[in-house]
N, C-alpha and C positions, 0 to 999 in steps of 0.2 A: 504494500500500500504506500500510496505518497504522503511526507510529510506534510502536515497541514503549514500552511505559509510561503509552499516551497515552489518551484518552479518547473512549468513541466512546456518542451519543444517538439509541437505536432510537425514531423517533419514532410515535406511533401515529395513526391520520387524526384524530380528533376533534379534536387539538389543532392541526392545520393548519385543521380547517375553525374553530375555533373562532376563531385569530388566522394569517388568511395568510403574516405577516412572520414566523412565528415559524421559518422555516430561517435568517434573519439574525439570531438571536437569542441564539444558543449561543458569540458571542464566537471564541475562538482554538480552539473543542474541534470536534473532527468529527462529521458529522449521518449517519445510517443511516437510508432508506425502503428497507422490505420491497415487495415485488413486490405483497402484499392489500391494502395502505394503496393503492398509485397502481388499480388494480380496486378499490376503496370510493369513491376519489375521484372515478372516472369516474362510477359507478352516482350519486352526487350532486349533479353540475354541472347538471342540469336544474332549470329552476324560477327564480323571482323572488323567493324566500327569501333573508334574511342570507345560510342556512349556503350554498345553493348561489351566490350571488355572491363567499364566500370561496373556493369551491372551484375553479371560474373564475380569481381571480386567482394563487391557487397553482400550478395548470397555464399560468398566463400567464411567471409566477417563473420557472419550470421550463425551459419551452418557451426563452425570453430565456438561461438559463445554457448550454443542449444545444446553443443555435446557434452549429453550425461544429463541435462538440467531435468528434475521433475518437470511432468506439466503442471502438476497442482504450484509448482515454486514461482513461475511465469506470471501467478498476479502480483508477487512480491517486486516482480522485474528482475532482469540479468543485471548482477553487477557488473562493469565496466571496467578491462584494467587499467594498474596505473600505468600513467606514460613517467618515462625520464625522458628528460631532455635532453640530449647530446653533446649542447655545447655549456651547459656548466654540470651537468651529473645531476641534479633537481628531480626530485618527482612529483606529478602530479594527479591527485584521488579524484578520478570522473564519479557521475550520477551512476543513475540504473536505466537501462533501454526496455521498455515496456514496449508490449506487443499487444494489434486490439484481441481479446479472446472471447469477447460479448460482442450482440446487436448492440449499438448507442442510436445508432440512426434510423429511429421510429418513422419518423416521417419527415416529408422535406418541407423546410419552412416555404411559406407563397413566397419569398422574395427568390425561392432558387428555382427556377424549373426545370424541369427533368433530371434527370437521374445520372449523370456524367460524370466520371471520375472526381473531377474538382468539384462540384458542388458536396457531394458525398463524404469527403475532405473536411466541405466546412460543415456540412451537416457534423460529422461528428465529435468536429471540434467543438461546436454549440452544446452536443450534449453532455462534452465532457467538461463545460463551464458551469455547466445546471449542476453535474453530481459532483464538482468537485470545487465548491465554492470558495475553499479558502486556499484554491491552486491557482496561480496567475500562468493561466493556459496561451502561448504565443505560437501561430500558423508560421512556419517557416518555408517559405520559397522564392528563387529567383523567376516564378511568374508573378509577370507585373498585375495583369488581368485577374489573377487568383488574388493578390493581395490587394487590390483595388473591390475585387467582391465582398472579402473577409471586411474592409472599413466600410463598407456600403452595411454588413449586418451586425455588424459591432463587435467584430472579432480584433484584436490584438494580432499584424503580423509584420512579419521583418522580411529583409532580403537575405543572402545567407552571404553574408561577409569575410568570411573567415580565410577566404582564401585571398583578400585583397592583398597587396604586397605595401600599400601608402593608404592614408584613409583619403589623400587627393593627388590628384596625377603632378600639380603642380610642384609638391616634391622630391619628386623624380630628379636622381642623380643627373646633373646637365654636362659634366664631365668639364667643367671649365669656369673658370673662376676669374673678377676683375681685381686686381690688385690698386687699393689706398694710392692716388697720386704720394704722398709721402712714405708711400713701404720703405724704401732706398734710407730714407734718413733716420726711421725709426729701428730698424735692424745695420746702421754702420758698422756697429761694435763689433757686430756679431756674423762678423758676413768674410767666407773664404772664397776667393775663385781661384781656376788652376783650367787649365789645355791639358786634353787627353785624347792623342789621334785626332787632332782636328776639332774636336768640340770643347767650348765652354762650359765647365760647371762653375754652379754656386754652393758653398754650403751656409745654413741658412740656420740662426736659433731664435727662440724665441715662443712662447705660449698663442700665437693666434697659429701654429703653426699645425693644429691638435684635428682641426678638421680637414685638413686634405688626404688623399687616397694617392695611393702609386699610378701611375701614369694619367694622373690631372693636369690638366693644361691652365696656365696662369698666364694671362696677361694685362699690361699696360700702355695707357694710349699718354700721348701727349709729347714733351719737347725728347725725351727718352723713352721711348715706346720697344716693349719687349714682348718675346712671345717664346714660352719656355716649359717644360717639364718635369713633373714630380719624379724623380729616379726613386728616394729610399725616402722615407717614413719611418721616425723614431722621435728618439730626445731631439734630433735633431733633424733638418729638411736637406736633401741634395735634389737642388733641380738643373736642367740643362737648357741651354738655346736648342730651338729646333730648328729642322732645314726647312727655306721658305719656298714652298713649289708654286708661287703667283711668276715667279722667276720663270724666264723661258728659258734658261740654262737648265733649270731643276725639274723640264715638263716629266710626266707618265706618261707613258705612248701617246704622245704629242699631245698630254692635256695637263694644261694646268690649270693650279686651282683662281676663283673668282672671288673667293671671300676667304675672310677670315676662319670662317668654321670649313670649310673645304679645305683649308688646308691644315689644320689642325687633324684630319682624316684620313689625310693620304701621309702624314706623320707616322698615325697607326696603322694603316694597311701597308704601309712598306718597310714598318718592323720586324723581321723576322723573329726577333727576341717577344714578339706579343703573339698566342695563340688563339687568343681571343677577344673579337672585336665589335663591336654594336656601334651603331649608325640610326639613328633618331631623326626626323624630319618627315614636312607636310609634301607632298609631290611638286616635284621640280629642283629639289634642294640639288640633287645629282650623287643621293645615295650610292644608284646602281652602276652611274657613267663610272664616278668613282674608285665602286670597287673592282669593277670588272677590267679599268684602266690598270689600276696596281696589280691584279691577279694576270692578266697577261704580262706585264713589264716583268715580273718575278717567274713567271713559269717558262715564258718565250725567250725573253732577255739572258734573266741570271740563274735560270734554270734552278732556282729551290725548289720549286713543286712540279711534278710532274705532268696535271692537268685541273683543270678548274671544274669543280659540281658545282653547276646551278640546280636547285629545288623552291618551291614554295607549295603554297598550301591552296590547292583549287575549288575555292570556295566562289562561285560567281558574283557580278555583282547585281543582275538580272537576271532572267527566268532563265533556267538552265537549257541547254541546249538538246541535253540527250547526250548517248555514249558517242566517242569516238572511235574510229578506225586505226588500226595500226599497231606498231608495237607502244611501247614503252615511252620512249624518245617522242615519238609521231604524234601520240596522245597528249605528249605532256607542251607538246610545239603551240599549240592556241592560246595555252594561259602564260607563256614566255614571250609576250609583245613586245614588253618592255626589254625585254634579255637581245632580242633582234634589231630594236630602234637603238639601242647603246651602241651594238656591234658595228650599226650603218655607220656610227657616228666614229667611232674611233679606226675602221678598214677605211676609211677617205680622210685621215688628216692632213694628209701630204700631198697635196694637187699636182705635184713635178711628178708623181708616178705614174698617172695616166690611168686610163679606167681598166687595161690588162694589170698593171702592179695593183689596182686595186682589189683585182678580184681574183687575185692570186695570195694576195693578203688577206680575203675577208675567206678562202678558203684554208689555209693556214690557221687562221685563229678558231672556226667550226671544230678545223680536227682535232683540236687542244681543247675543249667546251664539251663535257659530257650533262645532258637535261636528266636526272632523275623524278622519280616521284616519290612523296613522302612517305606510300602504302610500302615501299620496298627496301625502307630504311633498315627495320628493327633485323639486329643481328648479324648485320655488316662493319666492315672495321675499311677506313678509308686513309691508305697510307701515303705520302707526302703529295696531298691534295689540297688546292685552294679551295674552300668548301663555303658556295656564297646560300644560306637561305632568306630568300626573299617574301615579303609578305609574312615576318614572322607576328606581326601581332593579333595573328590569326590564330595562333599555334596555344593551348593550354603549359601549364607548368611541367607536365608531365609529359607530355609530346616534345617541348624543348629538352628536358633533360634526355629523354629518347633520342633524341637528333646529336645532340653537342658529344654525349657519350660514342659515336659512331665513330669521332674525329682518335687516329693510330697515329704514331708515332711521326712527326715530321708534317702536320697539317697542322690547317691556320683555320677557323672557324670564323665567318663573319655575318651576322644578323643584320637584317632592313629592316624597317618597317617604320608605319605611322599609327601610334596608339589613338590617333583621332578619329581612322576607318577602319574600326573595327565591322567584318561581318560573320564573325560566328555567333550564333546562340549562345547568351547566360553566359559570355564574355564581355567585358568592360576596361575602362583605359587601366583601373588601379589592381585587376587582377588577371591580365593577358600574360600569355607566359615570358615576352620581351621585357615589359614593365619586372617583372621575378625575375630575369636572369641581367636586369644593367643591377638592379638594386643587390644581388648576390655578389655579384664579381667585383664590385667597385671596389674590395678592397684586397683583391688578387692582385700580386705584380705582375702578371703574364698577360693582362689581359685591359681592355683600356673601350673609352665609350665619350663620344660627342654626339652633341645635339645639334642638328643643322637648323641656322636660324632662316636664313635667305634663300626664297626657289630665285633660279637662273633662267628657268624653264624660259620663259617671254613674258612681258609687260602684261597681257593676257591673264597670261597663268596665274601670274602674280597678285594684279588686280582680282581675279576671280577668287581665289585661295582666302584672302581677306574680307571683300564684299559679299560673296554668297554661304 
């Protein structure tokens, strides 16, 4: 039985199919599945989809708590284990998951009609507010429409949060920092430089020094204008000058950058010492010109990797089309526009080579360019490959870790995307799986992240980007 006072989380299926763990998630409060949720979940465990391998492992949960349990102990509810937490040893004592074993839903209130999973939901969350009066009963789901019902009949419900990674996308690691026109004079005392093979460092002391991360970019504008690098992070900061690739000496396969955050980006994509890199921006910033410029300069050029994967995630942005013909490659060719309008752009930067060197170049670069799809990721191991996924803010937490785990020995992993166009379902900017992997890694030294402020795309794009 539940304690009176206590708090009890009607949960709804979308939010188990959306995150498995999410009955371990609810801390010391108790979990409520209605009798339509475990019937929704069954009718979904079929299939090689995310949602049905979430659904699979929930009935896995499940199945693992029940074994042994009386049925008579089931009104008492399954206690929940504790969790430790990893990174300080910590444990912590969950509720109890309570399952329905009664009718609650006599009849459906007039404001519900018919009979349909969600109403059924709220129907007997309503009744479990009548018997259980001194239980503050809350409907949990990432359906908007269900929780807009639930405030329509006086029900108490939430969104299921718990996997956000910020509680606002605004503070999202921006991978770059303006430095005080008087930094220089407030750390004099404290300040070493020295040449090493050509490059500048600084060593740097001082307490405002506590919040930057390893490969942060700092700069300053004005009559000393600087643009430079976090190396180490400690008692004390070493950071370095970067190379300026606006320079037409310092192009990428004939491109270079237009802005300040461009180039701050092609800093990180032509690190070898970084294996992991994310790229933030609205369309047109030149994410993909970008990377696909540094991954051929490094694979054609100076031969560190051996070929470039491009993948992303083909979610439409209009009524789907229907299947595709062909293999692999062939199928994945429609949702790579963007991968072909880069390539047009970077196989014609040289006008002196004429349109035979051009298309002796844009063949050339095809056969170093392998298109995967993301269905044929899991269980591959991809060795010294430039590994670009595109369209990652489409991807969940646990599809990006699926993805970045693939990268062997001598590859460089790099993410796109725009957490602002978002199109997958019960996905959002503060818990897309891009948004979880800059906010993870930020404080890796292997691996480094900017935020593109300016599109390049045309005055257009630009205008449109802002006004619509």
């Amino acid at each position: 039985m539940l304690n009176p006072g206590s708090r009890l989380f009607v949960l709804d299926t979308n939010v188990l199919m959306h995150d498995p763990t999410a009955i371990f998630r609810f801390k010391e409060h108790d979990i409520f599945i209605p009798m339509v949720v475990l019937e929704e979940l069954d009718h979904g465990k079929k299939g090689m989809s995310e949602v049905a391998r979430n659904v699979r492992q929930v009935s896995r949960f499940m199945d693992e708590l029940l074994l042994g349990m009386d049925p008579e102990a089931l009104k008492d509810g399954l206690p929940l284990p504790e969790v430790t937490n990893k990174h300080d040893g910590s444990s912590e004592k969950h509720g109890r998951l309570f399952f329905q074993t009664e009718k609650l839903c006599e009849e459906m209130p007039l404001a519900l009609p018919g009979n349909t999973p969600d109403n059924n939901i709220l129907c007997t969350c309503l009744a479990l507010e009548k018997k259980l009066p001194d239980t503050r009963i809350t409907l949990v789901s990432k359906d908007i429409n269900l929780r807009i019902k639930a405030s329509v009949v006086g029900l108490h419900s939430e969104d299921y949060s718990n996997d956000q990674v910020l509680d606002d996308v605004d503070l999202l690691y921006s991978g770059v920092t303006e430095l005080p026109g008087d930094f220089w004079e407030r750390h004099a005392k404290r300040i070493d430089s020295w040449q090493e093979e050509g490059r500048t460092f600084y060593r740097v002391s001082g307490d405002d020094l506590k919040d930057w991360y390893p490969n942060q970019f700092l700069y300053m504008e004005g009559d000393n204008p600087l643009e430079a690098r976090v190396v180490e992070v400690g008692n004390d900061a070493i950071i370095e000058l970067i190379d300026d690739f606006r320079q037409k000496k310092h192009n990428v396969w004939g491109i270079n950058a237009r802005n300040r955050e461009q180039n701050l980006a092609l800093n990180l994509l032509m690190d070898p010492a970084l294996d992991f890199v994310t790229l933030l921006g609205v369309a047109g910033t030149g994410k993909t010109l970008l990377s696909l410029a540094a991954g051929l300069a490094q694979v054609l050029d100076k031969n560190l990797y051996r070929e470039i994967i491009m993948t992303r995630v083909t979610v439409p942005v209009g009524e789907d089309i229907g299947f595709l013909p062909g293999t692999e490659e062939e199928k994945m060719t429609p949702w790579m526009g963007a991968l072909m309008d880069n390539l047009e752009v970077l196989t014609q930067t040289d006008p002196q080579t004429g349109s035979w060197g051009q298309d002796a170049a844009a063949d050339l670069v095809r056969n170093r360019i392998r298109i995967h799809s993301l269905n044929f990721m899991r269980g591959r191991t991809f060795l010294n490959k430039f590994i670009i996924i595109d369209e990652a803010q489409n991807l969940t937490a646990k599809q990006m870790k699926t993805l970045i785990t693939r990268a062997g020995p001598g590859s460089k992993v790099v993410c796109l995307g725009n957490v602002g166009q978002i199109d997958t379902p019960y996905l959002t900017e503060t818990s897309s799986g891009l948004t979880y992997v800059v906010d993870r890694f930020k404080q890796w030294p292997h691996s480094g992240h900017i935020t593109l402020q300016r599109g390049e795309r045309s005055r257009l794009a630009d205008f449109a980007s802002q006004a619509l």
